[in-house]
C-alpha positions, -999 to 999 in steps of 0.1 A, spaced: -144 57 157 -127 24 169 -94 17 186 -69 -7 170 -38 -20 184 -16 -31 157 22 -57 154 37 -56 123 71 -77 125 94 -81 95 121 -106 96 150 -113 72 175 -139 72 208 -143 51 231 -169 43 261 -163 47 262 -133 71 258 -98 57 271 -64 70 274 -23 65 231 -35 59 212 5 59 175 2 60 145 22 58 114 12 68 79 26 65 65 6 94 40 39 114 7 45 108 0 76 93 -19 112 117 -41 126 95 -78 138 99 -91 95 98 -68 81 119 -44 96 153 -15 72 165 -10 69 197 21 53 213 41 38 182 76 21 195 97 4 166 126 -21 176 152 -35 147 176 -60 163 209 -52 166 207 -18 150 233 9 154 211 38 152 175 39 146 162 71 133 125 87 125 117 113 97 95 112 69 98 107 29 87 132 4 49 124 6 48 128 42 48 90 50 68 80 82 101 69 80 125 45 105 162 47 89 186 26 105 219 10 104 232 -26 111 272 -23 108 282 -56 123 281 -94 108 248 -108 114 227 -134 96 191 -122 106 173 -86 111 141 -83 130 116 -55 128 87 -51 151 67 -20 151 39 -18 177 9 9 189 -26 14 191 -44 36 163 -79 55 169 -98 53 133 -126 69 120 -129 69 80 -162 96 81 -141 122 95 -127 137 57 -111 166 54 -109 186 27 -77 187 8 -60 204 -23 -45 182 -50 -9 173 -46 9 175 -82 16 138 -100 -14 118 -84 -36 124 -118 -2 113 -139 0 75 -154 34 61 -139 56 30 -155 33 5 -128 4 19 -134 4 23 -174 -20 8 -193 -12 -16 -220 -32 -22 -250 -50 -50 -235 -65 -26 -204 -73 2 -225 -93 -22 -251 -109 -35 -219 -115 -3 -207 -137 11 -238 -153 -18 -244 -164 -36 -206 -164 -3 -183 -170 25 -205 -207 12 -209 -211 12 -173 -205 50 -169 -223 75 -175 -217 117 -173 -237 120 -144 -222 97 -121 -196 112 -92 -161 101 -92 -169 79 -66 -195 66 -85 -174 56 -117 -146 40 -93 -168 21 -73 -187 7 -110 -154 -5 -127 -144 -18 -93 -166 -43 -90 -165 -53 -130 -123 -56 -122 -132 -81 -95 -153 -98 -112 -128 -108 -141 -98 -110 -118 -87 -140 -95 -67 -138 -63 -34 -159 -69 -4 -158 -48 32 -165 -70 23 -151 -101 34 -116 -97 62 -99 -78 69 -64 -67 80 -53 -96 51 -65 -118 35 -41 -136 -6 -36 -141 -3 -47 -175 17 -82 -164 -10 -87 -141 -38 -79 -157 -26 -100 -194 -33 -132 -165 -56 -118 -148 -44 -128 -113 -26 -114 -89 -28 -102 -56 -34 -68 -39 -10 -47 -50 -16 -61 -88 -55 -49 -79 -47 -19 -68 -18 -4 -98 -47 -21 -123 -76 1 -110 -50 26 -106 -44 28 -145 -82 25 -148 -89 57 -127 -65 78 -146 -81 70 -181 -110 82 -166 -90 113 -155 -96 112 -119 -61 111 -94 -55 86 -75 -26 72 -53 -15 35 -37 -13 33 -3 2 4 19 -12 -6 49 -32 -30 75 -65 -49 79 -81 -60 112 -71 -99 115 -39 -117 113 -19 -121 82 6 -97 57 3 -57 44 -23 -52 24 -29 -24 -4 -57 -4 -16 -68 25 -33 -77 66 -24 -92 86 -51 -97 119 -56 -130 134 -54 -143 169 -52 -115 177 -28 -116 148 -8 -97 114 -5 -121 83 -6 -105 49 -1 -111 18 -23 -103 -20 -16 -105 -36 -49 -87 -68 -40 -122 -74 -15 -143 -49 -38 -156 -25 -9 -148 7 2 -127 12 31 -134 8 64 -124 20 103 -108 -18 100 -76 -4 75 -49 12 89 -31 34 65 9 34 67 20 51 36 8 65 0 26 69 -34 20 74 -70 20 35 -70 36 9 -48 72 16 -57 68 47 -42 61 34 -8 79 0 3 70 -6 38 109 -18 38 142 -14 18 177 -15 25 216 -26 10 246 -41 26 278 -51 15 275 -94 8 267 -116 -9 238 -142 2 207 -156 2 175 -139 12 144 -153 30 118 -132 43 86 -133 68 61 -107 77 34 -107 105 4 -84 107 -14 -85 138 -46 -58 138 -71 -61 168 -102 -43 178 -103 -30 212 -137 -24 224 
């Protein structure tokens, strides 16, 4: 087990000034069995209200509401996280993590690639694990890391026609991968030890247990991630959204700051 501390801040500005803005954010760490939170504070400048639930797949959720003119919001969500990836628990199967989704689809393209470059590399007897963690490696080997190619709402095939993208492209392509091979999986949005954006990776499921796969850096997970929120692919989970009444332009910054505290 380590101890992280973690600063995500999310700033927007608009031009001209915007108002009636609602957003949520999915900005907390998640509890579960591999990692416990432990003193999380979220700030949104000039917010009305901010409130805390969660979403329909248990992720963490900061609603709030900026009524007034303004030309800027700033989210900073702080705390220190305690992770340990070897402490599994096991779970039952939530319904629709097995089920293709419009992100995650394969196109004609990936399911050609998929019988003839990662079909051969499996075999019966391999685990679950086993299969993911052989087409993972083959997916990073034909794939190349390019920022402004893709956007949020790119979907696996997009990507994977150029074969570039960045970490949420990796992760809806092995997605669509996993489910041809009939084994669930789910997205999940979240942080890496260092300074820099989100990142995303994958969790399969395995025997009755969630195993986490990065196939943007083609490893397995580590106590370094921090896991914020899960979906059936990234649309499901948005670390932020929100509407106002306006008409502007949008620019937008995020900083991730993850540090080991020994």
């Amino acid at each position: 087990m380590i101890k992280l501390t973690y600063r995500y801040e999310g700033k927007t500005t608009f031009d001209p000034a915007v108002y009636d803005h609602y957003l949520d954010f999915r900005c907390i760490p998640m509890n579960n069995a591999l990692q416990q939170v432990y003193g999380s504070h979220v700030t949104v400048s000039g917010a009305d209200y901010i409130r805390k639930s969660f979403d329909g797949a248990g992720n963490a959720l900061v609603s709030v509401r900026i009524s007034g003119p303004h030309t800027e919001t700033l989210m900073v969500s702080e705390g220190i996280v305690f992770v340990d990836v070897n402490a599994l628990e096991k779970e039952a199967l939530p319904f629709g993590f097995e089920t293709q989704t419009p992100y995650t689809q394969p196109d004609e393209a990936m399911t050609c690639y998929f019988h003839d470059s990662l079909l051969p590399l499996l075999s019966d007897s391999m685990t679950g694990w086993e299969k993911v963690k052989a087409i993972m490696h083959r997916l990073y080997q034909d794939m190349h890391y390019k920022q402004g190619v893709t956007d949020f709402h790119t979907k696996a095939g997009e990507a994977f026609s150029h074969r570039e993208g960045v970490c949420q492209d990796y992760a809806q392509i092995l997605m669509g991968f996993v489910r041809l091979m009939g084994i669930p999986c789910r997205y999940v949005a979240g942080f890496l030890v260092g300074e820099g954006a989100s990142h995303a990776w994958v969790e399969i499921y395995d025997r009755g247990y969630w195993y986490g796969f990065d196939p943007t850096h083609d490893r397995t997970i580590s106590d370094h991630y921090i896991k914020l929120a899960h979906g059936r692919d990234a649309c499901d989970c948005p670390l932020d959204r929100g509407v106002y009444r306006g008409i502007a332009r949008e620019s937008c910054m995020v900083k991730v700051t993850v540090r080991e505290i020994v």
